[in-house]
C-alpha atoms as an extended CHARMM CRD file, in Angstrom:
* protein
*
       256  EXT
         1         1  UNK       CA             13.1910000000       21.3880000000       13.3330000000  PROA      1               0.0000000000
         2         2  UNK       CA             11.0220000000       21.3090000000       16.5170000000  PROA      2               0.0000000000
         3         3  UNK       CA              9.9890000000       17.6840000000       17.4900000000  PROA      3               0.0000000000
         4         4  UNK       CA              6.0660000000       18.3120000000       16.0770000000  PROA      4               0.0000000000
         5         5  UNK       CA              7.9230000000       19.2090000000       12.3690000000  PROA      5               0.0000000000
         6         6  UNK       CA             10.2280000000       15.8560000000       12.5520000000  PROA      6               0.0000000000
         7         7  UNK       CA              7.4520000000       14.1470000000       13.5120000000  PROA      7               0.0000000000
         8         8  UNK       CA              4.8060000000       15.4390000000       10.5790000000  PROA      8               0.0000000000
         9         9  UNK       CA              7.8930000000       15.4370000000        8.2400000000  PROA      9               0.0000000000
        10        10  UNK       CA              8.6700000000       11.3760000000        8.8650000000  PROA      10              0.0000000000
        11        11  UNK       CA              4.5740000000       11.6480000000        8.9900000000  PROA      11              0.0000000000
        12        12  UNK       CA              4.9960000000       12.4860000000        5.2200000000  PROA      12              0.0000000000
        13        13  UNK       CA              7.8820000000        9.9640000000        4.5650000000  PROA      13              0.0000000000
        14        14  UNK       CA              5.6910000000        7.0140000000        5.4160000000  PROA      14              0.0000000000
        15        15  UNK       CA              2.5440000000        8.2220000000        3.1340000000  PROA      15              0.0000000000
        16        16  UNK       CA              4.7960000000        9.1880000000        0.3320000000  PROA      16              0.0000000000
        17        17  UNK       CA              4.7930000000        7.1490000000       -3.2730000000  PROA      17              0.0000000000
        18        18  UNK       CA              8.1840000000        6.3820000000       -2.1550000000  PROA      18              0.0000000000
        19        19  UNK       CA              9.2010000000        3.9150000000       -0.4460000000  PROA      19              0.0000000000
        20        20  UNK       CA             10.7400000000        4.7840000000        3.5540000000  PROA      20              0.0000000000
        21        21  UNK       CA             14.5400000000        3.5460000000        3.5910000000  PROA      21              0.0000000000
        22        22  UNK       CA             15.9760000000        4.3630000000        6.8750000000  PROA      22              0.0000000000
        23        23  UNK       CA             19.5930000000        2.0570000000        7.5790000000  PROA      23              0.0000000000
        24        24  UNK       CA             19.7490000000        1.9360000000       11.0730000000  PROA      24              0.0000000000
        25        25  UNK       CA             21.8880000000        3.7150000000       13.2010000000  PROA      25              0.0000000000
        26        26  UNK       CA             23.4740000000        2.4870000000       17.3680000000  PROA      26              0.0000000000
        27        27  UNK       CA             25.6610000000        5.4500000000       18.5250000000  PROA      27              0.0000000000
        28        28  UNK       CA             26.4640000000        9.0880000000       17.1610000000  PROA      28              0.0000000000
        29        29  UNK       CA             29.2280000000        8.3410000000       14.7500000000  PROA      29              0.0000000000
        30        30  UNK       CA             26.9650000000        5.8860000000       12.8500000000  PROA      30              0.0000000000
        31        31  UNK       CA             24.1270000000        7.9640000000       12.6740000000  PROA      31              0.0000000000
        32        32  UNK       CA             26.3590000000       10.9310000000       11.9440000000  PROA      32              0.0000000000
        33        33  UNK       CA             27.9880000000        8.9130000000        8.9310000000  PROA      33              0.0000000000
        34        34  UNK       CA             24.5030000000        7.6660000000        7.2210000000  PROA      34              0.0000000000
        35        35  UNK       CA             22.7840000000       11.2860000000        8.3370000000  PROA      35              0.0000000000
        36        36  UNK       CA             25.7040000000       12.4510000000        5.7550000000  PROA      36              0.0000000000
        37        37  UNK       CA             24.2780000000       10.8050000000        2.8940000000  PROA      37              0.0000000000
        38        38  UNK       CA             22.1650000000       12.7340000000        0.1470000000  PROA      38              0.0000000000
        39        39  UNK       CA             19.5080000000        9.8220000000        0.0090000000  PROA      39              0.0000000000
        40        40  UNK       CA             18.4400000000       10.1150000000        3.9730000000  PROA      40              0.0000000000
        41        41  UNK       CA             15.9140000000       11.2530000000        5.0580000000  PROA      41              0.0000000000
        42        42  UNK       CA             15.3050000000        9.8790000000        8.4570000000  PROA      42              0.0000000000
        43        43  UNK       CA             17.5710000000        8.0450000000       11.0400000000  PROA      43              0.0000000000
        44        44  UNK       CA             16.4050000000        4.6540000000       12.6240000000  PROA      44              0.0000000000
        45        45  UNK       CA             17.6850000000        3.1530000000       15.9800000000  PROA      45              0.0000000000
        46        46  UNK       CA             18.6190000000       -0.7530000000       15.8370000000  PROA      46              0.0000000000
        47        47  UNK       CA             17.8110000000       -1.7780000000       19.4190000000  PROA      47              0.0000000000
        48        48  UNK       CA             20.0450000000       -5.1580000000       19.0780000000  PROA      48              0.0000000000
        49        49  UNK       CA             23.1290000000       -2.9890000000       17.8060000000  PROA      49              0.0000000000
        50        50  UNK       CA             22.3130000000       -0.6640000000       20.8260000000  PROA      50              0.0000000000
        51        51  UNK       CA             22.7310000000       -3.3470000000       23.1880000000  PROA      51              0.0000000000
        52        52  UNK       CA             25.5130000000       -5.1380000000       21.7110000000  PROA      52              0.0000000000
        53        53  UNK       CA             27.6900000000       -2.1240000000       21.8770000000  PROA      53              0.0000000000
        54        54  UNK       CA             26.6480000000       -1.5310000000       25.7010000000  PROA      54              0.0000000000
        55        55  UNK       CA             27.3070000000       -5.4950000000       26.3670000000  PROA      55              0.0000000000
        56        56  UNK       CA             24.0110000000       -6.4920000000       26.6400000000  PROA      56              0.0000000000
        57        57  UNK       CA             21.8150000000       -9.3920000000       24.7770000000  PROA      57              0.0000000000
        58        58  UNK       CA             18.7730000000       -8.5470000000       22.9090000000  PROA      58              0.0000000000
        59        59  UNK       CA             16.3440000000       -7.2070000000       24.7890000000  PROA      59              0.0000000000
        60        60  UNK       CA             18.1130000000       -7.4520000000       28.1080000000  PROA      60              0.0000000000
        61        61  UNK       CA             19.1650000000       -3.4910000000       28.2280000000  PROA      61              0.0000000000
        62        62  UNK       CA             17.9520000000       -1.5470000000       30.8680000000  PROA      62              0.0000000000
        63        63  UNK       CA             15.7680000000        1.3960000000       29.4060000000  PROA      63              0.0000000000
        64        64  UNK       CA             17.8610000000        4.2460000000       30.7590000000  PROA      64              0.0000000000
        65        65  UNK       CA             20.9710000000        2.9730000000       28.9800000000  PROA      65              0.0000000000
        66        66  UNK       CA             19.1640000000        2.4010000000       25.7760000000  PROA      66              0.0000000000
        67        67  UNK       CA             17.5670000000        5.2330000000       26.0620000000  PROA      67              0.0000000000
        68        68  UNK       CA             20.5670000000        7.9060000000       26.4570000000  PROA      68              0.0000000000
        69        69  UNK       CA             21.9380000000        6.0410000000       24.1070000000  PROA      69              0.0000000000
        70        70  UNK       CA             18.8750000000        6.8770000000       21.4640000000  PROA      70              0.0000000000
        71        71  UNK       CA             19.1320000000       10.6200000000       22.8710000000  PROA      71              0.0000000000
        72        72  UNK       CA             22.9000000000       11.1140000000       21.4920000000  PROA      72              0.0000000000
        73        73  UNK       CA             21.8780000000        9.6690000000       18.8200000000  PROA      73              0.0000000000
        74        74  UNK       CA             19.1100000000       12.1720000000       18.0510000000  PROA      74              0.0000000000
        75        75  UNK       CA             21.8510000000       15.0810000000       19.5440000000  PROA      75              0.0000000000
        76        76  UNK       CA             23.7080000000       14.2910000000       16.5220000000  PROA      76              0.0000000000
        77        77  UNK       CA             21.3230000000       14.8760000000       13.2530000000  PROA      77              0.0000000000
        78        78  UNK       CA             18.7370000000       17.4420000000       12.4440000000  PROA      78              0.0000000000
        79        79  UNK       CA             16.8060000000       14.6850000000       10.8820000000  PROA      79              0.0000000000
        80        80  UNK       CA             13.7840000000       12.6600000000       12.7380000000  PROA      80              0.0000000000
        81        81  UNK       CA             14.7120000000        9.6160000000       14.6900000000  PROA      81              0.0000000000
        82        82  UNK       CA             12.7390000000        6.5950000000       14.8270000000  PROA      82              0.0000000000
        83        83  UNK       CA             13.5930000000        4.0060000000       17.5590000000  PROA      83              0.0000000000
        84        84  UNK       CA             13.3180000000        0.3210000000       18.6720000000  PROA      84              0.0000000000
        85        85  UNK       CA             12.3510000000        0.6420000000       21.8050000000  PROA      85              0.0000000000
        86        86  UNK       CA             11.6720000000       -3.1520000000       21.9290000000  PROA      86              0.0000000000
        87        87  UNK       CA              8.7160000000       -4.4720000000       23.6810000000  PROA      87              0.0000000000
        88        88  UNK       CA              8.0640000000       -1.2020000000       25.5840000000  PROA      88              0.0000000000
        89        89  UNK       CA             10.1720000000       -1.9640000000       28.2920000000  PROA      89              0.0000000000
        90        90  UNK       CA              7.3520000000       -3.1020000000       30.7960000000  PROA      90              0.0000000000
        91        91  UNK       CA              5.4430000000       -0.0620000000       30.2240000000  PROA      91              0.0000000000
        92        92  UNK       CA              4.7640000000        1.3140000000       26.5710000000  PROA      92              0.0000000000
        93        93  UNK       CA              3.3040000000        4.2400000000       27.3980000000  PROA      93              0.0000000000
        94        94  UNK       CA              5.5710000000        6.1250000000       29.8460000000  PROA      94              0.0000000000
        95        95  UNK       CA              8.6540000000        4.5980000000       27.6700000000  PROA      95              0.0000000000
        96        96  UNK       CA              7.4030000000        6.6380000000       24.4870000000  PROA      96              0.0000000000
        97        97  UNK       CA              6.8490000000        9.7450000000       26.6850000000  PROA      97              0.0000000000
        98        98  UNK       CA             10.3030000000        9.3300000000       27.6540000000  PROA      98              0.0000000000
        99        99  UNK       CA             11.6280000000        8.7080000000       24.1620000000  PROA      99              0.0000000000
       100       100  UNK       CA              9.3820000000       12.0520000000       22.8630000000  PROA      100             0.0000000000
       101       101  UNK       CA             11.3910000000       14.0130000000       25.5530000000  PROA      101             0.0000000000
       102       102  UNK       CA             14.6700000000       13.0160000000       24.3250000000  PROA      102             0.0000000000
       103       103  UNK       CA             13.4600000000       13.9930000000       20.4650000000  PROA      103             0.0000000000
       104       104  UNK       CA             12.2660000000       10.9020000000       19.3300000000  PROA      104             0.0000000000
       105       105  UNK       CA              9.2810000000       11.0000000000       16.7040000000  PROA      105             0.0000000000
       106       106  UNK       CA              8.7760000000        7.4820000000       16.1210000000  PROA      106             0.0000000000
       107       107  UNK       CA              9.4740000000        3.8560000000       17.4380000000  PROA      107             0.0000000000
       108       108  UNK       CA              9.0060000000        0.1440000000       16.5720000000  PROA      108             0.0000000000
       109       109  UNK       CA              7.4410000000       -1.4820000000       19.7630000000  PROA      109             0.0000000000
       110       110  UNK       CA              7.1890000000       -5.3220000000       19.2530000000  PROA      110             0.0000000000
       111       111  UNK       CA              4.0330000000       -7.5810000000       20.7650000000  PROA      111             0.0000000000
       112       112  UNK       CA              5.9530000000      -10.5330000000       20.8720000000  PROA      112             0.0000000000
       113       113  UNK       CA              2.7900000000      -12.3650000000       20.4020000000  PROA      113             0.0000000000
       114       114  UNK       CA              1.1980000000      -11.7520000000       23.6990000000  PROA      114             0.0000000000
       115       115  UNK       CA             -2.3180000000      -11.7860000000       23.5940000000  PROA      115             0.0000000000
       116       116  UNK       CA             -3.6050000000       -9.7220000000       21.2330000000  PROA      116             0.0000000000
       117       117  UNK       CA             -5.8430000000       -7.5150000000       23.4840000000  PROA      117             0.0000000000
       118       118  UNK       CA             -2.9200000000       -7.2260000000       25.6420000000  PROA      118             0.0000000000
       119       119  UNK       CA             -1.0060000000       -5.7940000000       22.5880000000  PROA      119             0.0000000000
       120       120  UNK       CA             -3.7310000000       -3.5320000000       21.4610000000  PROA      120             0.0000000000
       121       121  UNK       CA             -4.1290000000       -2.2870000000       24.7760000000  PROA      121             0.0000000000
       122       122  UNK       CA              0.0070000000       -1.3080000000       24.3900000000  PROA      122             0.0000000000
       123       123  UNK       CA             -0.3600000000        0.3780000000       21.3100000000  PROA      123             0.0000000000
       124       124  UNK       CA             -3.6390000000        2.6320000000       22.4480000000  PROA      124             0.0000000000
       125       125  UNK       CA             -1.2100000000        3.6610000000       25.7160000000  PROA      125             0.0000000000
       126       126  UNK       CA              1.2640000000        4.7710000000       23.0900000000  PROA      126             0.0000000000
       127       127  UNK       CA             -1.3030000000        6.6410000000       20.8000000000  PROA      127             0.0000000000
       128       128  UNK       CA             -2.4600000000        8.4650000000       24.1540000000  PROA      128             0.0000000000
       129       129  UNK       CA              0.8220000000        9.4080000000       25.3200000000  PROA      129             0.0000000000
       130       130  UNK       CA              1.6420000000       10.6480000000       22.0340000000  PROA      130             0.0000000000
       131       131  UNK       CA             -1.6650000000       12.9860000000       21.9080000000  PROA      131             0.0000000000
       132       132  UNK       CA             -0.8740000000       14.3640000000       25.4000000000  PROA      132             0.0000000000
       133       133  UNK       CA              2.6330000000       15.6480000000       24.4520000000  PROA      133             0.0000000000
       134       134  UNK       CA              1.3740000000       16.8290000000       20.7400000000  PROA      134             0.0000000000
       135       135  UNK       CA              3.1600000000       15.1640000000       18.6560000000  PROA      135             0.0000000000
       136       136  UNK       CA              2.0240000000       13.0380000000       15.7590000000  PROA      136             0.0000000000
       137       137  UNK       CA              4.2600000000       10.0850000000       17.2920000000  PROA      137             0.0000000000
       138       138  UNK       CA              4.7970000000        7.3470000000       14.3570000000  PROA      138             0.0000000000
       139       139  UNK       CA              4.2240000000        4.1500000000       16.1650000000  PROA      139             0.0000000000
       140       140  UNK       CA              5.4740000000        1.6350000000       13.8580000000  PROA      140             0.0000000000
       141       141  UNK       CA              3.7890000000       -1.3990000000       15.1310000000  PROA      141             0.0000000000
       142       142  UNK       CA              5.6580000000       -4.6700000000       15.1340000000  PROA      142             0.0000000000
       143       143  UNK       CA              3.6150000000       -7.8690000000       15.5280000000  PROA      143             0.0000000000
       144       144  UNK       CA              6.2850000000      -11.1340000000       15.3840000000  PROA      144             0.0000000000
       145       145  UNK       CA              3.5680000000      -13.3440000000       13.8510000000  PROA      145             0.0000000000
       146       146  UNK       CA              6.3670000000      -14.8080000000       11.4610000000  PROA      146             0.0000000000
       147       147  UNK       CA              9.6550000000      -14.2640000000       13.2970000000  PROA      147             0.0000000000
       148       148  UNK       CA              7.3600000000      -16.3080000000       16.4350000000  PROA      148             0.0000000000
       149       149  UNK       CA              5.4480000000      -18.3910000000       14.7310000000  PROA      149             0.0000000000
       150       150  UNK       CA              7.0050000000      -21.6750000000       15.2090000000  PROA      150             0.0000000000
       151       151  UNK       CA              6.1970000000      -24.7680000000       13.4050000000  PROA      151             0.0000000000
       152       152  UNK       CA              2.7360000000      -23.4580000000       11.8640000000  PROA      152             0.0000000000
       153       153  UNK       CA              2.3510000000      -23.2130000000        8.2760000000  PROA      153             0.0000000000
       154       154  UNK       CA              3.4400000000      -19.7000000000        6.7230000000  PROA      154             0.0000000000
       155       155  UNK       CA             -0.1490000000      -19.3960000000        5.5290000000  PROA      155             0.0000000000
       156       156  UNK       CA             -1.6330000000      -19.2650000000        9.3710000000  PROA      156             0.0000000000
       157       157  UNK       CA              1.3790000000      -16.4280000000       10.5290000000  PROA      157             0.0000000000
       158       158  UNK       CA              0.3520000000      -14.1420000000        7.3290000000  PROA      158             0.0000000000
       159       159  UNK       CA             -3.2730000000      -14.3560000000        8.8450000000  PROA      159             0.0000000000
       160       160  UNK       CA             -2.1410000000      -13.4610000000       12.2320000000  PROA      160             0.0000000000
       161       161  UNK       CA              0.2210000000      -10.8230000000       10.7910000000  PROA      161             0.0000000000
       162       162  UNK       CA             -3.1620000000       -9.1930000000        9.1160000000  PROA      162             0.0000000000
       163       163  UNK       CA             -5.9590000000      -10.1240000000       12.0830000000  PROA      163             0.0000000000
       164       164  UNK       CA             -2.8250000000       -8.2830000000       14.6440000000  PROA      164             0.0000000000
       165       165  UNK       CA             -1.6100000000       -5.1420000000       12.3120000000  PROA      165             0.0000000000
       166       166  UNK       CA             -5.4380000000       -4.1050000000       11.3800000000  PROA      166             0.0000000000
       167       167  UNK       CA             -6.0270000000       -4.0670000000       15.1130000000  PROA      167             0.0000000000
       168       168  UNK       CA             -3.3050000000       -2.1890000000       15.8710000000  PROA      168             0.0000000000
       169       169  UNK       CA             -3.9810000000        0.5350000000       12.9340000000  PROA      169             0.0000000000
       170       170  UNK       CA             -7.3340000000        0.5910000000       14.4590000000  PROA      170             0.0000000000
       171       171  UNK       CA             -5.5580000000        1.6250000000       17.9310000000  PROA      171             0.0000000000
       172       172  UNK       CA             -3.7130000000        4.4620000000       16.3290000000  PROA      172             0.0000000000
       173       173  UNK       CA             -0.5660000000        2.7790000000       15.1810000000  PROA      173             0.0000000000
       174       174  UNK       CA              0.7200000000        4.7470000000       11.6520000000  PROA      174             0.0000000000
       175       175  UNK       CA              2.2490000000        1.2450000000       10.2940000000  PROA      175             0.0000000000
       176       176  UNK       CA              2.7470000000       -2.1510000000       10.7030000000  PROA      176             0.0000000000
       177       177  UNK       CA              6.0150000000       -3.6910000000       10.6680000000  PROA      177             0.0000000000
       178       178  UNK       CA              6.0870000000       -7.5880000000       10.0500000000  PROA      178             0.0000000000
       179       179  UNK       CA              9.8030000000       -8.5260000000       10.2200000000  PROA      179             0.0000000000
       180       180  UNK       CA             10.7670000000      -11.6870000000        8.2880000000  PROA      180             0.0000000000
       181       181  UNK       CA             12.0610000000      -13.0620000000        4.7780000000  PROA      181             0.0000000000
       182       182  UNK       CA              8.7830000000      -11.6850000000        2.4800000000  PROA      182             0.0000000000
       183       183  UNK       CA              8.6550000000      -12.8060000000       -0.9870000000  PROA      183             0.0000000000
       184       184  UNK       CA              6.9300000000      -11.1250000000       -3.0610000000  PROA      184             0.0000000000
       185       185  UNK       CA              3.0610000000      -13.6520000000       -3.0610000000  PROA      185             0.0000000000
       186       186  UNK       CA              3.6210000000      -13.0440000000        1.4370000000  PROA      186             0.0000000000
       187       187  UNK       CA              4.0140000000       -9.4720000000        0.9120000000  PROA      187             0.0000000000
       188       188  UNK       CA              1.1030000000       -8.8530000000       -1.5340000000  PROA      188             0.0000000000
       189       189  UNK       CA             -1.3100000000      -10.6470000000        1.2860000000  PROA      189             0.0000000000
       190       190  UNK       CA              0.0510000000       -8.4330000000        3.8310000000  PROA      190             0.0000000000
       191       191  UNK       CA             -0.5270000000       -5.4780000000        1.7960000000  PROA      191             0.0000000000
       192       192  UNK       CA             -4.0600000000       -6.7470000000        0.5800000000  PROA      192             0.0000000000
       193       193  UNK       CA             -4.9820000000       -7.2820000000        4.2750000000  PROA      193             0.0000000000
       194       194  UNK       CA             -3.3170000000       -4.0960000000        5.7410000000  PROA      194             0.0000000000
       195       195  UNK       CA             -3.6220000000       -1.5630000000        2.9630000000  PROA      195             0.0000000000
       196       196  UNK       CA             -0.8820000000        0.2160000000        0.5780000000  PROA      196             0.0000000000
       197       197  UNK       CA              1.5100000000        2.2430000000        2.2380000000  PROA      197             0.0000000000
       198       198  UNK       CA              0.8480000000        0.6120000000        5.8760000000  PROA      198             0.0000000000
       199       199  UNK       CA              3.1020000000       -2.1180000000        5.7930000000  PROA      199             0.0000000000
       200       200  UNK       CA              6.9780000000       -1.7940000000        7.1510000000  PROA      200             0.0000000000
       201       201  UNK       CA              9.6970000000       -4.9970000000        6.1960000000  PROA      201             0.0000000000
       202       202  UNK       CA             13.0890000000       -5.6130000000        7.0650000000  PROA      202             0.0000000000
       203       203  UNK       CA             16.2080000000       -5.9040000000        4.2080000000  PROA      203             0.0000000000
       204       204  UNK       CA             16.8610000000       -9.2950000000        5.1590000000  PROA      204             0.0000000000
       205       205  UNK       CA             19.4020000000      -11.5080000000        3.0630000000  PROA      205             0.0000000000
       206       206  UNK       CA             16.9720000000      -13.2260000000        0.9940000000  PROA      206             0.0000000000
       207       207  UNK       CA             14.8550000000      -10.3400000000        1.0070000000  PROA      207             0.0000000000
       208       208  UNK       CA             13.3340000000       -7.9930000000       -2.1390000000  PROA      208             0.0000000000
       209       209  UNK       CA             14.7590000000       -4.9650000000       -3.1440000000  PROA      209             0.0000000000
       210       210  UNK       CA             13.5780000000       -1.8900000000       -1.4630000000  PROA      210             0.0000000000
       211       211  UNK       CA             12.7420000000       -1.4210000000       -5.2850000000  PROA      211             0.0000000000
       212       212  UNK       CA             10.3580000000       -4.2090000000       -5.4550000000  PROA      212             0.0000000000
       213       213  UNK       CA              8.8260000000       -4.0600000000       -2.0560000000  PROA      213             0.0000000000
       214       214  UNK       CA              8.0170000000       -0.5440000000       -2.9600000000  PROA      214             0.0000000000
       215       215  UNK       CA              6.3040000000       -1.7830000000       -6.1990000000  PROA      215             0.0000000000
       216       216  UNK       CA              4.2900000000       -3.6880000000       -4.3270000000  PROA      216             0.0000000000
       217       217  UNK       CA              2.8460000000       -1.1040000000       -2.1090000000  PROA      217             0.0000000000
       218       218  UNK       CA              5.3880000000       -1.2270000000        1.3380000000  PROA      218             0.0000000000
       219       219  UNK       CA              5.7240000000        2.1100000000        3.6010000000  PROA      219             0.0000000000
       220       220  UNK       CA              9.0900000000        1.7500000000        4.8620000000  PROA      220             0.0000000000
       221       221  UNK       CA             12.1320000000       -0.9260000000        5.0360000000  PROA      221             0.0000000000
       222       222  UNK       CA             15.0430000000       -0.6720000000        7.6450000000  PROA      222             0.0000000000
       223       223  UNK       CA             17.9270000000       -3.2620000000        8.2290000000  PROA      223             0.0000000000
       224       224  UNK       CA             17.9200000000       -3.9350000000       12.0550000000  PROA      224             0.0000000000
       225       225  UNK       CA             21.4120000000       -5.2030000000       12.6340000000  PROA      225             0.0000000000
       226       226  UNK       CA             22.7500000000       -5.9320000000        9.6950000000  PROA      226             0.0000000000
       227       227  UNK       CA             24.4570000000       -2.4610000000        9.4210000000  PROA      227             0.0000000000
       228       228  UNK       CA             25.9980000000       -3.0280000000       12.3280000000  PROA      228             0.0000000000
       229       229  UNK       CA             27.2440000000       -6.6290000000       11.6030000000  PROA      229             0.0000000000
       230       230  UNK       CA             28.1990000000       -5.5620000000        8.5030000000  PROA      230             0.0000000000
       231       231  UNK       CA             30.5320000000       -2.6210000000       10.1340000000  PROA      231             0.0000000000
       232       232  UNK       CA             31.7100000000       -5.6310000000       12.6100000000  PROA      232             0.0000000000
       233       233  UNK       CA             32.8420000000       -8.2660000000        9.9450000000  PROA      233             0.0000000000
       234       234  UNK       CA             34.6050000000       -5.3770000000        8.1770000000  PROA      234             0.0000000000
       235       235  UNK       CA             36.5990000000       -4.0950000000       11.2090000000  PROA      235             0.0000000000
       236       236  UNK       CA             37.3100000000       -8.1060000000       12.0440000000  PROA      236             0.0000000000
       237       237  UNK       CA             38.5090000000       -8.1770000000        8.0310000000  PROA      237             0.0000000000
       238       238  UNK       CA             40.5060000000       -5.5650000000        8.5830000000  PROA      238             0.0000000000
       239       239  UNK       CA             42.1730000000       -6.6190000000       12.5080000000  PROA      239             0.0000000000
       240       240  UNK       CA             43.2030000000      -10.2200000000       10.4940000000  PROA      240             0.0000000000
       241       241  UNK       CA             44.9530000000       -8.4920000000        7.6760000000  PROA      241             0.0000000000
       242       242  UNK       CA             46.7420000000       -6.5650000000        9.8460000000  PROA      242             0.0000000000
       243       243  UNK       CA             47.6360000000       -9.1310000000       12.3510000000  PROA      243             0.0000000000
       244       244  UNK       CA             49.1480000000      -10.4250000000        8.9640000000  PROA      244             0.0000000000
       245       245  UNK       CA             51.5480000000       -7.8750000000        8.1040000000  PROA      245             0.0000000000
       246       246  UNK       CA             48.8790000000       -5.6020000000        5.9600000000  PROA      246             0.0000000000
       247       247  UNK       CA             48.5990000000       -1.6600000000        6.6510000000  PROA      247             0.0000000000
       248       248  UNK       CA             46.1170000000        0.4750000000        6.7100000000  PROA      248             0.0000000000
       249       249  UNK       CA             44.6230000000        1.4900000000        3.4070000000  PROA      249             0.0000000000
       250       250  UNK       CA             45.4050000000        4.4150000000        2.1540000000  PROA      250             0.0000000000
       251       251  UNK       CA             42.2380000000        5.0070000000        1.2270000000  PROA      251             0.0000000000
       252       252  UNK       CA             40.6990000000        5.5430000000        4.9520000000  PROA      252             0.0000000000
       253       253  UNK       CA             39.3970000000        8.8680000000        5.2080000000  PROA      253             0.0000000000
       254       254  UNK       CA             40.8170000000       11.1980000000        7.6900000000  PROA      254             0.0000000000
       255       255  UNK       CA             39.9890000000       11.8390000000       11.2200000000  PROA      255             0.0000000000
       256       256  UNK       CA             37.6870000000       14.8460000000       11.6590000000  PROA      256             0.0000000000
């Protein structure tokens, strides 16, 4: 498919009844191995795995790293790529133009509570880029409202969360994605003040099903990290049995 198609196809993803799962991806192999399954239907970058495997801390990749990184990753599937491109990387704009070059259809780009006419300034930059190269870009919005909120009471970040995502779906942004724990009475606010099928959540342990968030009217949930730790504790699993005499299953599939 030509970038415009992956873009209107994840496009349809995020306005369909169903609810968006996308497990996120950090190098070829992994998004070659989930691109495999029969339930995907779009591939989405994990930023923090993506800088872990390069040596870096969250957030502290350079852009050009993390971003040939995400264009392997779209080299290896047919399917459209969402990426983390973090906070925009000091310039939202030109970062997404960069990102559509390389293939990419959509991003999360976070406003790490900056000032919220700074952020909506960020996200109309994106929606203008995205016009100028064609392409129905799926900016999926992130405002940290919970993840940032410090000591205030849950009530006051859930109002942020709303007063910051309707601003940004104002600007052009296609969802918001409000990363925390959400039970189900936090996510039924967020959906009340954002609308159905505009709100994106993380899998969190803790967190609902994608089942129930989808009952409840969410877009789209990914898994950040997790899939990554999750393929680290099971390699470090595997490294102490072996350091203790074990073998190799013989269930591992073969090399291709």
């Amino acid at each position: 498919m030509h970038t415009v198609e992956k873009a209107e196809a994840l496009k349809a993803l995020h306005e369909a009844p169903e609810i968006l799962r996308v497990v996120n991806v950090w190098d070829a192999i992994s998004t070659r191995t989930v691109a495999d399954l029969p339930g995907t239907r779009a591939i989405a970058t994990a930023g923090h795995s993506i800088a872990a495997s390069h040596g870096f801390a969250d957030g502290e990749i350079p852009f050009d790293v993390a971003l040939s990184a995400v264009a392997r990753i779209v080299a290896a599937t047919d399917l459209p790529v969402t990426a983390d491109l973090d906070a925009g990387f000091g310039d939202p704009g030109e970062s997404v133009r960069r990102a559509i070059g390389v293939g990419v259809v959509g991003a999360n780009v976070e406003d790490r509570l900056v000032p919220l006419t700074e952020a909506v300034a960020n996200v109309e930059a994106i929606v203008r880029v995205a016009e100028q190269e064609g392409v129905p870009f799926q900016l999926n919005a992130r405002t940290d409202a919970l993840v940032r909120g410090g000591e205030r009471p849950l009530s006051a970040s859930l109002d942020d969360a709303v007063e910051r995502g309707r601003a940004f779906l104002d600007a052009g942004a296609s969802l918001v994605f409000v990363p925390g724990v959400l039970d189900r009475e936090s996510t039924q606010r967020l959906v009340a003040g954002l609308g159905e099928r505009r709100l994106s959540v993380i899998g969190l342990p803790g967190a609902l099903t994608a089942a129930e968030y989808e009952s409840l009217g969410v877009a789209r949930v990914s898994y950040g990290p997790l899939t990554q730790r999750v393929a680290l504790r099971a390699l470090r699993d595997l490294a102490t049995d072996l350091y203790g005499d074990g073998v190799i299953p013989e269930d591992t599939p073969a090399l291709n």
